[in-house]
N, C-alpha and C positions, 0 to 999 in steps of 0.2 A: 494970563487970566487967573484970577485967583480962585479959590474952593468955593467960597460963599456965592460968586456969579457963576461958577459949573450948574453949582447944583440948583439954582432959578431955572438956568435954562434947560436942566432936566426935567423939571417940576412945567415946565410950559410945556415941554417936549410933547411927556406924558399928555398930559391936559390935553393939547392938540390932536394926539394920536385919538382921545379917548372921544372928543368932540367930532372928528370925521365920522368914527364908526360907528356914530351913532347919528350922525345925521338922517333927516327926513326923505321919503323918498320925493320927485318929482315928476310933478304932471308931464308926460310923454304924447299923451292923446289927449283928447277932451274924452273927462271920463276915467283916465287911467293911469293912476303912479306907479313908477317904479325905482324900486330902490337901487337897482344896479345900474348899468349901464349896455346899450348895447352893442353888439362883437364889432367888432374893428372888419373883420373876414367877410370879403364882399356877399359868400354864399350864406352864411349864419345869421348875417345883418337884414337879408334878405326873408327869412324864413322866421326871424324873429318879428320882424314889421308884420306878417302876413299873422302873428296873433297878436300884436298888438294892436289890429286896424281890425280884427274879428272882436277883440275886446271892447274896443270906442265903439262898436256898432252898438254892443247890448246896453253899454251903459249911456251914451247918446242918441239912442236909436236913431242910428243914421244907417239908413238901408242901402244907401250909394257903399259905405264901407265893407258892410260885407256883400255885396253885389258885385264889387269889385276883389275878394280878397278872398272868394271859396267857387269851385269849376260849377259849369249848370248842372253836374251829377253828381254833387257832393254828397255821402252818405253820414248824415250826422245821428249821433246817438246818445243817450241820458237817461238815468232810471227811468224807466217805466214808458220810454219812446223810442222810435226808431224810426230814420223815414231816410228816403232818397229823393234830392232834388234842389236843387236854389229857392224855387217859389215856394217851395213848401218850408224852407229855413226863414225867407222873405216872410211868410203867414204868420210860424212861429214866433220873428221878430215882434210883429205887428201885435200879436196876440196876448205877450209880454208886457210891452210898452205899454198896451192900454191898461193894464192890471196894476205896472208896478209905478214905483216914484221915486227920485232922490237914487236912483244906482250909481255904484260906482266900482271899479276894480281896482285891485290893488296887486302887484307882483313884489314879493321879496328880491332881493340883487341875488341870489341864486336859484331863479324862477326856472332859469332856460335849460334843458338839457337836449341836442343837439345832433344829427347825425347827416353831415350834408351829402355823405354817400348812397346812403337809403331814402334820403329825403324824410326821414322820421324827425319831429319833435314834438316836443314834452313838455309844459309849463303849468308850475303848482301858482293859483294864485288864490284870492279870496275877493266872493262876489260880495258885494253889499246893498242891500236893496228896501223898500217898504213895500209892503202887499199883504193883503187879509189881513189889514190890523194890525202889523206886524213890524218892527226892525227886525231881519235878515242878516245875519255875520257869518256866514256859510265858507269854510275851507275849500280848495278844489284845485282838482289834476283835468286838463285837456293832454288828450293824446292825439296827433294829427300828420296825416301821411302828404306832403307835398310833392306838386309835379307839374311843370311847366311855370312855376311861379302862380300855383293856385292850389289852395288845400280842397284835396278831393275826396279827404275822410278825417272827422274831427269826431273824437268819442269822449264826452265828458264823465267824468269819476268822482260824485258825492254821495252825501248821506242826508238823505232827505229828513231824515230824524233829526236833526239839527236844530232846524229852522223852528221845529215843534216844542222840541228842547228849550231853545230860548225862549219860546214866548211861556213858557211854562215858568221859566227864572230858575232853568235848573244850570245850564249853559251861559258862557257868559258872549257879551260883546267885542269884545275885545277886536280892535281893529288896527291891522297896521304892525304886527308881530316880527321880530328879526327872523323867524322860522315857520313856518305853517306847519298845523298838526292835525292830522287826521280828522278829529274834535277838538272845537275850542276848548277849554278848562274849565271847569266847576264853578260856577257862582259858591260864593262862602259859605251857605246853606247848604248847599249840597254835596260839599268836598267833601266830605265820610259816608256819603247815606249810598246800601245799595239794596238790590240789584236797580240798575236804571237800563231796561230793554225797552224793545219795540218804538214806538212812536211818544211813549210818556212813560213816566214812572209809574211803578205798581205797587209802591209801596208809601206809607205816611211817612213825612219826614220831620222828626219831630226832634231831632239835633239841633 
């Protein structure tokens, strides 16, 4: 093999390696990409379905999904709510679905964080949705304790100032990210302007 065909087929190498890693994620549910894969380990594979199928519920609203994928005493909980019970996550489904449109979730390929001896997992993913007017590109952590093959406690972790953010054009949309971050990133206009507290900005932005 001479120098000149090495080094093509380095050149492809790279290329290839650089084309996987960046491939798209793929629809797993109706509703929901992910860009990884899930665990091979019959216990992880198990508990990772059980948010992927709580996932397809909100963005398909399909209530058989999570009817079937959280116990009748599930205590579920999210800024500014708290409640115990299936029917009452069933309402909430219901309550959602009429409001929003075009949802959809997305997991990054190191969404999943795992512990099949406590039955704990963790998964950062990003809701996307329409409602009040609005596109929706919302970052977010579920925490959820399984048991018996049914989550009996799901506690979701955002920032409702977000969703404000964006329709303000202060945040951007950004969907589909190799990482998920706390907050999306600054629209261009607002990469230097601060303070930006509360639910809007409190100051002119005039950069």
């Amino acid at each position: 093999m001479n120098v000149i065909f090495r080094r093509m087929l380095g050149v492809v190498s790279v290329a290839a390696g650089l084309y996987a890693g960046n491939a798209s994620a793929d629809e797993i549910r109706p509703g929901v990409t992910f860009a990884g894969t899930v665990s091979t380990d019959p216990e992880r594979a198990a508990m990772e379905g059980l948010i992927l199928d709580l996932a397809s519920s909100w963005a398909s609203c399909d209530k058989a999904l999570m009817d079937n994928a959280v116990a009748d005493d599930v205590a579920f909980s999210y800024p500014t709510t708290s409640y115990t019970g299936k029917d009452k996550m069933l309402a909430d489904l219901a309550a959602f679905c009429d409001a929003a449109k075009d949802t959809s979730i997305y997991l990054p390929a190191d969404a999943f964080f795992v512990d099949t001896e406590t039955g704990r997992i963790a998964a950062e993913l990003q809701f996307r949705t329409f409602q009040r007017g609005n596109r929706q590109v919302v970052n977010d952590v579920w925490v959820a304790h399984v048991a018996d093959g049914k989550i009996t406690v799901i506690k979701e972790y955002l920032d409702g100032r977000v969703k404000d953010l964006q329709a303000l054009g202060v945040l951007q949309l950004e969907e589909d990210p190799e990482t998920l971050t706390p907050w999306p990133a600054r629209t261009e206009k607002w990469a230097s302007c601060f303070p930006i507290v509360k639910a809007a900005p409190v100051n002119e932005c005039n950069g």
